[in-house]
BARO-104428 format. One record per residue: residue in three letters; z, y, x of N, C-alpha, C in turn. Coordinates in steps of 0.2 Angstrom, whole numbers, plus 5000, padded with zeros to 4 digits. Atoms other than C-alpha are relative to their C-alpha. Last residue first. Example, Ala and Ser with C-alpha at 12.3 -4.5 7.8 and 13.67 -1.06 7.14 Angstrom:
2
SER499949944996503649955068500350054996/ALA500049945004503949785062500050065004/
//
This chain:
477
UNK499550055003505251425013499849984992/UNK499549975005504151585014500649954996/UNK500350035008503351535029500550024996/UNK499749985005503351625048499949984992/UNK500149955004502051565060500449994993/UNK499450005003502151475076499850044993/UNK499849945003500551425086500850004994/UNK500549954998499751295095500550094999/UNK499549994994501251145092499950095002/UNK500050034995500151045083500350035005/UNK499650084999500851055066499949995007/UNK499550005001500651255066500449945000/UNK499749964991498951275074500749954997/UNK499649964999498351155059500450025004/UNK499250065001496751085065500550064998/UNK499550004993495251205065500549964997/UNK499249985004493651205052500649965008/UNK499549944996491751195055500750014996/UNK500349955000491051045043500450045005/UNK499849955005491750875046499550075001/UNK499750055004491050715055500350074996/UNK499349994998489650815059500549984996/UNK499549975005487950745053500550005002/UNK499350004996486450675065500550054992/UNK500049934997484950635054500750025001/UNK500049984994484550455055500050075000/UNK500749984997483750405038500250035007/UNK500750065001485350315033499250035003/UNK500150015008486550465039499549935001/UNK500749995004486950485058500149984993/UNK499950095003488850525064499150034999/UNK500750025005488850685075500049935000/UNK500950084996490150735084499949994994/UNK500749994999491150905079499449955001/UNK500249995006492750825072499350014999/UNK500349964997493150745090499650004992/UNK500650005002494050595088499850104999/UNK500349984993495750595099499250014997/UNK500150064997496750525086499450005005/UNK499450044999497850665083499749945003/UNK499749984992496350775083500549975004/UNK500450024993495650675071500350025005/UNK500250105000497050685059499849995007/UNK499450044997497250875061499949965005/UNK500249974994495450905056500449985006/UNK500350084999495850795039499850055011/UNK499650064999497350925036499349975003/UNK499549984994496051085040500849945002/UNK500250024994494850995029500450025007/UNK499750084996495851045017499749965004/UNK500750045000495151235019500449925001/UNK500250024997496751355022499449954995/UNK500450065004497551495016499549965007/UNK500350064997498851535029499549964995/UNK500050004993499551655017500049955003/UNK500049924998499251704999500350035006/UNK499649994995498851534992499850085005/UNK500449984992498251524977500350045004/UNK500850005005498951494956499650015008/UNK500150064996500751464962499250004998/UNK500250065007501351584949499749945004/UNK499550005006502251694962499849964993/UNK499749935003500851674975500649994995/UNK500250005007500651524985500350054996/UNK499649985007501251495004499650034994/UNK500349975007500951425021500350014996/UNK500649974999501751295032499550044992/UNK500349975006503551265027499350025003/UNK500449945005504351185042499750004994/UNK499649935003505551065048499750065000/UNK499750005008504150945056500550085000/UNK499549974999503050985073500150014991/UNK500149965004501850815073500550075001/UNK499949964992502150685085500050074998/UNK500949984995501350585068500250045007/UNK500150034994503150615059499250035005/UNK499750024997502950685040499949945008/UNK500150054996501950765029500649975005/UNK499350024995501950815013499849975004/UNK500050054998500550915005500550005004/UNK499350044995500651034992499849955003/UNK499850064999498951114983500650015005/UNK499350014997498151274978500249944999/UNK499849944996496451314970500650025004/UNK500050024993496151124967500150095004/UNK499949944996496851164951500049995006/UNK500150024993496750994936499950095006/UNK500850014998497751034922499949975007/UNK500549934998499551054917499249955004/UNK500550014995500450954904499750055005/UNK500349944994501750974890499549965004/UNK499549994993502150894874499450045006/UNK499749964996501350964858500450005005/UNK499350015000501250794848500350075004/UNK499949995006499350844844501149984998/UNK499750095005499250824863500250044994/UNK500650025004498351014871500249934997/UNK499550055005500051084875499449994996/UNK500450005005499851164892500449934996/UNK499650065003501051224905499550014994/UNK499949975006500051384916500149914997/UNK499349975002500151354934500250014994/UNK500149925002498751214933500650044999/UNK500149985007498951074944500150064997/UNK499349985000498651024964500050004991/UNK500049935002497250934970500749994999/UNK500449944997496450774978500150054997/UNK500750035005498250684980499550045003/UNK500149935004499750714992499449964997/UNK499950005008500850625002499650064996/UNK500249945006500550595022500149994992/UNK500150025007501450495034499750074994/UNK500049955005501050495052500049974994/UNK500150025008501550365064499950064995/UNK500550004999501550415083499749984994/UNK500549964994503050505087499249995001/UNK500249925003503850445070499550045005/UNK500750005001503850265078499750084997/UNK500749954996505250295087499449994997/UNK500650034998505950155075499850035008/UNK499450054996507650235069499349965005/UNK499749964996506150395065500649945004/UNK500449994993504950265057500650045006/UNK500250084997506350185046499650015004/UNK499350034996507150355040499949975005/UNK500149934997505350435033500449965007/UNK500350024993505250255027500050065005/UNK499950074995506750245018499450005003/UNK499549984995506450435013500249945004/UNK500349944995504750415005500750005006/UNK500650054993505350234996499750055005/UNK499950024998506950344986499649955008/UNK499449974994506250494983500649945004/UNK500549954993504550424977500750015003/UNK500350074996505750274965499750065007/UNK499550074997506850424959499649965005/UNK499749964993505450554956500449955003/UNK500350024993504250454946500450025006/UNK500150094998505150424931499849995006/UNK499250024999505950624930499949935001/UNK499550004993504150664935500749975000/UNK500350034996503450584918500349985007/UNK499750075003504850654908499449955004/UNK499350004997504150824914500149944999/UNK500049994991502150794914500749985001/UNK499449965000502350714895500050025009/UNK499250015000500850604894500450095000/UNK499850064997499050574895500750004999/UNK500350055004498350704881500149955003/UNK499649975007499650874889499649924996/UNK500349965006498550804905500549994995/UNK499249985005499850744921499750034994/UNK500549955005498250644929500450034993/UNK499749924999499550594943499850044995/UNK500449934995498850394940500550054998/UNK499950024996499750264928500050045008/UNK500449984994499250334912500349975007/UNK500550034999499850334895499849965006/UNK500649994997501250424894499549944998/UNK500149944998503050454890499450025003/UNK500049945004503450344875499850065006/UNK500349975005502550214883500050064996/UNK499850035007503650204898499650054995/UNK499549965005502650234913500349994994/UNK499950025010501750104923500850064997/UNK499550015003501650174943500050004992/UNK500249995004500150234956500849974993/UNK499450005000500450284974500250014990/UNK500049955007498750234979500849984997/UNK499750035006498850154995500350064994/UNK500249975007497950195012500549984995/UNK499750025006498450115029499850054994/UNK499949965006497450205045500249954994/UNK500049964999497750105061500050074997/UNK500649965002498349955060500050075000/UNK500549974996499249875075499450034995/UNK500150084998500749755069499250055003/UNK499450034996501949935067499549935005/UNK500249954995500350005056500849975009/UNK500950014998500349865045499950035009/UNK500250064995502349845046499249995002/UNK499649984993502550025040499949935006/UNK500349934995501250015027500150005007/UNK500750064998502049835019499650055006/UNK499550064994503849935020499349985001/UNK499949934991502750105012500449925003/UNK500749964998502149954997500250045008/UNK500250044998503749864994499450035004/UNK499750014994504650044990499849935004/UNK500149934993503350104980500249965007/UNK500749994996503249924971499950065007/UNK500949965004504949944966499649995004/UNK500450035006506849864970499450034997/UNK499750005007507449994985499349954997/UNK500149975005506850045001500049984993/UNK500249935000508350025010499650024994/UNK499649965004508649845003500250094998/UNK500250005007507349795011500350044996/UNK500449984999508049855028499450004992/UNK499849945001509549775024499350045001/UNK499949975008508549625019500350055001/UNK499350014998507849625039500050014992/UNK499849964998505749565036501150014998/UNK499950004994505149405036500550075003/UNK499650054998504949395019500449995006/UNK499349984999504049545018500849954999/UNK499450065003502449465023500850025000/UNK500050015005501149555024500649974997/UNK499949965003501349605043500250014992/UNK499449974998501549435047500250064997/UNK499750035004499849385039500850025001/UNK500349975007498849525049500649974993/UNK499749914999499949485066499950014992/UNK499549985000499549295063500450074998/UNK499550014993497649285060500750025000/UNK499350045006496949265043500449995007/UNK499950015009495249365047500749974996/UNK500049945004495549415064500249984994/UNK499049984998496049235069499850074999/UNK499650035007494149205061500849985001/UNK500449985006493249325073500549964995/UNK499549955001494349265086499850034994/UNK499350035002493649075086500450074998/UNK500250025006491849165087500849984998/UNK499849945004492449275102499749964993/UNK499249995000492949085111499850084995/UNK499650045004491349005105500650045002/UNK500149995008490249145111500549964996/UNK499849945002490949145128500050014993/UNK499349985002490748975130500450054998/UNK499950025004488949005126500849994999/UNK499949965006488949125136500249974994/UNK500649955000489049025152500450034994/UNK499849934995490748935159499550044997/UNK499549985001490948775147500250055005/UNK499849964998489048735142500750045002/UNK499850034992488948575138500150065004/UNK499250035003488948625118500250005007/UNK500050064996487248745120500849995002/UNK499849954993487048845105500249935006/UNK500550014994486348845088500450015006/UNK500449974996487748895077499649965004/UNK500750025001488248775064499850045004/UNK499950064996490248795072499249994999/UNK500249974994489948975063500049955005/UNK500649954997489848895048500050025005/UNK500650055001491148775051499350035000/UNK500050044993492348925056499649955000/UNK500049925000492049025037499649965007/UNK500750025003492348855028499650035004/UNK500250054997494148865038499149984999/UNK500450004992494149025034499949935004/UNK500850054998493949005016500050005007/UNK499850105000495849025013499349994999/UNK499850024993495449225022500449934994/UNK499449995000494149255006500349975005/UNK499750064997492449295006500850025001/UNK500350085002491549384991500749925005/UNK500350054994491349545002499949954998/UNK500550024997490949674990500049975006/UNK500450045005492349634978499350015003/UNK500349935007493549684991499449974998/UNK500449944998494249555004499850034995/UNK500950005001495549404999499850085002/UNK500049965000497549355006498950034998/UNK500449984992497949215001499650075000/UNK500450055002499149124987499450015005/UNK499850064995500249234991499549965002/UNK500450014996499249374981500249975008/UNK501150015001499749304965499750005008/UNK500250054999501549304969499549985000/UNK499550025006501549484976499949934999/UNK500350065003500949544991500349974995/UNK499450054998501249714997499749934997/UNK500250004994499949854993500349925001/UNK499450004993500149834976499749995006/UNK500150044995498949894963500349985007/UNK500249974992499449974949499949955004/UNK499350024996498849914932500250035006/UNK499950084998497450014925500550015004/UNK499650025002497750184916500249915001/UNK499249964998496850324924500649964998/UNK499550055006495050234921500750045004/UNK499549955004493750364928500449994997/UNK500349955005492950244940500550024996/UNK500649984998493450154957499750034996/UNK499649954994495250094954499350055001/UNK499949945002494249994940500250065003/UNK500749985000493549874954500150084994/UNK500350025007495249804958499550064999/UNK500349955003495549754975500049984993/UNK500150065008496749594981499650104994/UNK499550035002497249635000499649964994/UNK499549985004495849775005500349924997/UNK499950084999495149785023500450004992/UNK499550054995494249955024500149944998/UNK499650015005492550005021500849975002/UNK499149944998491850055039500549994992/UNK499650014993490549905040500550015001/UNK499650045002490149935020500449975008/UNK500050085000489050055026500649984999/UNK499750044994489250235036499949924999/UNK500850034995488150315024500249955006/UNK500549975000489750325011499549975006/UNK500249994993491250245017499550025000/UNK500250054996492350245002499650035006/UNK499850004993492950384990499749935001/UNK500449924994492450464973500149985008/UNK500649985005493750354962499750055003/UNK500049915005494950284975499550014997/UNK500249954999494850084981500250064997/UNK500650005007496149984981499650065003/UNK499850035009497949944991499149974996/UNK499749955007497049995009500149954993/UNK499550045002496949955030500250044990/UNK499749955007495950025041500049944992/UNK499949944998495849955059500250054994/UNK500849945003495949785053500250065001/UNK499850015009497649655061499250085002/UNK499950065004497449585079499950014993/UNK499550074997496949725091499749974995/UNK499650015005495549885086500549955003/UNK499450004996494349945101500649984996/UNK499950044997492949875092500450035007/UNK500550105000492350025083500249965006/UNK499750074998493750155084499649944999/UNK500049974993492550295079500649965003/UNK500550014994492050165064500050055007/UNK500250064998493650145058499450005004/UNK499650024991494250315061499849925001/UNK500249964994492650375049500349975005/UNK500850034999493150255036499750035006/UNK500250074997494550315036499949965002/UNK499750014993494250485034500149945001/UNK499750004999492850445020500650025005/UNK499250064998491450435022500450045001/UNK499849994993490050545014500449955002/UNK500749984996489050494998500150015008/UNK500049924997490750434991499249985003/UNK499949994995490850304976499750065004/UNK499650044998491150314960500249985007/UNK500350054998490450484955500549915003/UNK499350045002490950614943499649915003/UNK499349965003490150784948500549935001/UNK499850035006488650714961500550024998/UNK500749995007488050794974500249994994/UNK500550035002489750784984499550034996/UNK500149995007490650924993499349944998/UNK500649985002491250865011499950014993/UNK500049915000492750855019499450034998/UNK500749984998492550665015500150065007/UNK499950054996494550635009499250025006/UNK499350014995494750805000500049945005/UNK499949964997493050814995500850015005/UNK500649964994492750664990500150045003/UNK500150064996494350664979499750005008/UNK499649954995493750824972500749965003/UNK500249934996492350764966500350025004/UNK500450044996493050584958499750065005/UNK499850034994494250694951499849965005/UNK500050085001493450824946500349975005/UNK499350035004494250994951499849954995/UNK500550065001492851034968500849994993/UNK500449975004493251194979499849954993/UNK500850015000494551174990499650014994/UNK500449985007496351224993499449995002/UNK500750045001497551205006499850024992/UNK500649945004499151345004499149965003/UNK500249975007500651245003499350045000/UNK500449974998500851125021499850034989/UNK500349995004502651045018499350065001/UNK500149955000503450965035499550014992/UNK500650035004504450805036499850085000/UNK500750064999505750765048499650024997/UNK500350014991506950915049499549955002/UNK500649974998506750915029500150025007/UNK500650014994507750755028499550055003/UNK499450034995509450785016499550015007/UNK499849935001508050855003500650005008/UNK500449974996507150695005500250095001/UNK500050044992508750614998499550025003/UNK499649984994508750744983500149965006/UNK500350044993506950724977500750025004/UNK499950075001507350764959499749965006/UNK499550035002507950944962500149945000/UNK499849995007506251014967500849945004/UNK500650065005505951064985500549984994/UNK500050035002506451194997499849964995/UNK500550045002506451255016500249954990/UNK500649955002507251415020499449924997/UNK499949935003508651345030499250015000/UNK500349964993508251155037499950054995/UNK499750004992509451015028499750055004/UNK500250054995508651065011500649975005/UNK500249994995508951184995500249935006/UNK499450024997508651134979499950025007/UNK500050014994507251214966500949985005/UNK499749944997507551184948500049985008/UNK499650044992506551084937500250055003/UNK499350005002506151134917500450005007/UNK499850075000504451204921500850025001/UNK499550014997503951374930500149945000/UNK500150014993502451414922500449945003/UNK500650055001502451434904499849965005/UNK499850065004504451494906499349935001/UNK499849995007503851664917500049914998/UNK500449985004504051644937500249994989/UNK500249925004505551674943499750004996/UNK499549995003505951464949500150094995/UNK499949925001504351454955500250004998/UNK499949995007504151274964500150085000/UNK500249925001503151234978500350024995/UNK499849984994503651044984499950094999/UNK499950044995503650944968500350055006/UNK499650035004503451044950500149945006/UNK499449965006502351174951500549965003/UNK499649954996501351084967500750014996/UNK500049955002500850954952500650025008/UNK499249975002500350794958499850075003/UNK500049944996498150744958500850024997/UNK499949945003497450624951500350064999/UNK500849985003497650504963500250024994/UNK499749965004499450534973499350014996/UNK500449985007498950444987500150004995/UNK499850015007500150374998499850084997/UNK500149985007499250385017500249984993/UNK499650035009500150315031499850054997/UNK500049935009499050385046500049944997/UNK500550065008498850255063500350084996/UNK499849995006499250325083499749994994/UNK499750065005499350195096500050044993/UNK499550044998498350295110499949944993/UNK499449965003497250435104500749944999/UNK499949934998495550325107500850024994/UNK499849965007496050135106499950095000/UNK499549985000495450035123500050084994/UNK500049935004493849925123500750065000/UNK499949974995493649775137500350094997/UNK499250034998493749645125500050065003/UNK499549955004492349745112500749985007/UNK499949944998490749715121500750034998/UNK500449994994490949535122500250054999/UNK499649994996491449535103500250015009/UNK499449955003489949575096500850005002/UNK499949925000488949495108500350054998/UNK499750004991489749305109499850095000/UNK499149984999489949345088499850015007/UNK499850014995488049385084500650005002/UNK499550014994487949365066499849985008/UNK499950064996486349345057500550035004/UNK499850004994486549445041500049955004/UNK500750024996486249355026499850015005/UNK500849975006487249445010499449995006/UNK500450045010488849355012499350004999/UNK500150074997489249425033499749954994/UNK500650024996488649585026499849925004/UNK500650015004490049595016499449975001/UNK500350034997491349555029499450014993/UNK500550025007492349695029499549955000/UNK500150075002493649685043499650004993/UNK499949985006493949895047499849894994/UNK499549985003494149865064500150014992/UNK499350044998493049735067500550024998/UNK499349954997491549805057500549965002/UNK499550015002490349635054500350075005/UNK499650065003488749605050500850025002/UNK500850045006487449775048500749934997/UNK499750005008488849855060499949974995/UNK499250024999488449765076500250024992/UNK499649935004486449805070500849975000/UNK499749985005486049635081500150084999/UNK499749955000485049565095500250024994/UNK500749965004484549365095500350085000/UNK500449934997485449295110499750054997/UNK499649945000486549185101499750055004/UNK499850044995484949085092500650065003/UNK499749944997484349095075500349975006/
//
């Protein structure tokens, strides 16, 4: 192998998104060209990144951001709507520090798709596309992502352009390759099929994942092999005496390749060691709140899209489950929320707080939501009779907050049993349409598939008028 030989740049190695699969599996690496083309590169749509807490299995509208306090008993649930900082906007009772904050964060109720497995409708809400498959592991399309990683190829800095806890069941990078997969911490493989009750998986680093930071189970290579990493690449073929031509080129974008991999900014970010302890102390004693502080630093040190499933151990008597998958056969929906609400309404609102002390709110979006919403009707399929509602991609809640975004609103609205939205129905593609538009990506261009046939990054669908400023429209709080 010599460094002139030509490469598939993404075949060995995504910059921004750092997966190095392909660098395992045989791939002849060209650094001096793959970096080469990248010094020069500059970020479409500035500095802006998306904090995503994923909500996998989907949280109940009922019983978070859409409540129906009229409707009849079987609906309704025990919670009682509260009202906000911004008249006309409210939300359940057990989110009172977010309730102080609705001038920051805005509630989109009337998305809805088509897809109510979860691996299905996953996909589809992350994708914008409907998979073939009902109950698949991974996605057929890419993910958002995964998309901004590679419409940011090698315009990235110091730390990985997309950034996540684990994978999600029905998501990843689809045709795009392991390239655009993102950079994950200490993956676990379960996160990826129909299991609802594996541990959760910290974004943050715990004592375990001190020890060093590793890449997802299809790369193999760990950042405490880099020094084995830089040896190999020191076996290149290349001429030593060379201290002006390319090859000294190739040896300075080879040394950066593996300062990506375990380089400063990445380990900084990780390290909440370093961070103020009042500011620890904001988001509070829990994973959540380690997790969004780990988030805030990612995207703060230069990543781009963060990810992390917003998953949580229930006390026995009140579930199973770890995921949102609130089934009458996994748990107790209500007695569930009552454990989730505190720790979400405490680590959502410290970082709500922490980007806007920051300024970063102008370019940091945070989003909260799963792939669906749940069923307006309260179900009692456990032989103990507690409650539950279903899966209901016919209506959803999403919270968003920041991104330059226009907050203290209510976007949209859902009938009197919350059962489909009865103004501003939208297509969730209408959120991932947003996104891109924030990031200056261009929903209409055409990605290729494996046999080369152009595909648009999303199907036909408009950004929400309402967040970008375009238009104003009237919601029912």
């Amino acid at each position: 192998m010599t460094p002139s030989r030509t490469l598939d740049r993404r075949a060995w190695l995504k910059l921004g998104g750092l997966s190095l699969g392909a660098l395992v599996s045989g791939v002849e690496p060209n650094l001096a060209q793959l970096f080469a083309a990248e010094r020069d590169g500059s970020a479409a749509g500035g500095d802006f990144s998306v904090i995503l807490f994923w909500a996998n299995g989907g949280p109940s509208h009922l019983d978070t951001f859409d409540l129906k306090p009229d409707a009849p008993a079987e609906v309704r649930g025990p919670f009682k709507p509260i009202k906000t900082n911004t008249v006309g906007v409210h939300i359940t009772e057990h989110l009172p520090r977010l309730a102080k904050q609705a001038d920051k964060f805005a509630i989109v109720r009337s998305l809805h798709h088509n897809r109510g497995e979860h691996s299905g409708g996953t996909h589809r809400f992350l994708t914008g596309y409907p998979s073939v498959a009902a109950n698949l592991n991974d996605a057929e399309y890419p993910d958002v992502g995964s998309v901004i990683s590679k419409e940011l190829d090698g315009r990235g800095g110091e730390v990985p352009t997309y950034v996540s806890n684990t994978k999600s069941y029905g998501s990843g990078p689809g045709y795009l390759g392991s390239g655009c997969a993102p950079f994950m911490p200490r993956a676990n493989p379960a996160t990826s099929t129909g299991a609802n009750a594996y541990d959760p998986v910290p974004l943050h680093l715990t004592a375990v994942g001190r020890e060093g930071l590793s890449l997802d189970s299809d790369g193999t290579v760990t950042l405490r092999r880099r020094d084995d990493l830089r040896r190999s690449l020191d076996a290149l073929p290349r001429k030593l005496d060379d201290r002006s031509g390319p090859a000294a080129e190739f040896g300075r974008h080879q040394r950066r390749a593996v300062e990506l991999l375990a380089g400063p900014r990445t380990r900084a970010a990780f390290d909440l060691d370093r961070e103020d302890s009042r500011v620890l102390a904001r988001y509070g004693d829990s994973d959540w709140g380690r997790d969004l502080l780990t988030a805030r630093r990612l995207v703060e040190a230069g990543a781009r899209f963060v990810q992390c499933q917003a998953n949580i151990r229930l006390r026995p008597e009140t579930g199973r489950i770890t995921t949102w998958d609130d089934h009458s056969v996994n748990c107790d929906i209500f007695r569930a929320y009552e454990e989730r609400m505190p720790v979400l309404d405490r680590a959502m609102s410290a970082l709500i707080e922490d980007l806007s002390d920051r300024g970063m709110d102008r370019h940091v979006l945070f989003v909260f939501c799963g792939e669906f919403g749940r069923t307006p009707r309260i179900e009692h399929q456990d032989a103990s009779r507690r409650p539950g509602r279903d899966h209901w991609p016919r209506a959803m809640s999403v919270f968003l907050a920041g991104g330059g975004l226009r907050m203290g609103q209510v976007i949209g609205a859902t009938n009197g049993r919350g059962e489909e939205p009865t103004h501003r129905t939208m297509d969730s593609n209408c959120l991932l349409a947003t996104i891109y538009q924030r990031f200056g990506i261009n929903p209409n261009h055409m990605l290729r598939d494996r046999a080369g046939r152009p595909i648009s990054i999303l199907p036909e669908c408009e950004p929400i008028a309402e967040l970008i400023g375009t238009r104003a429209v009237p919601s029912g709080g």
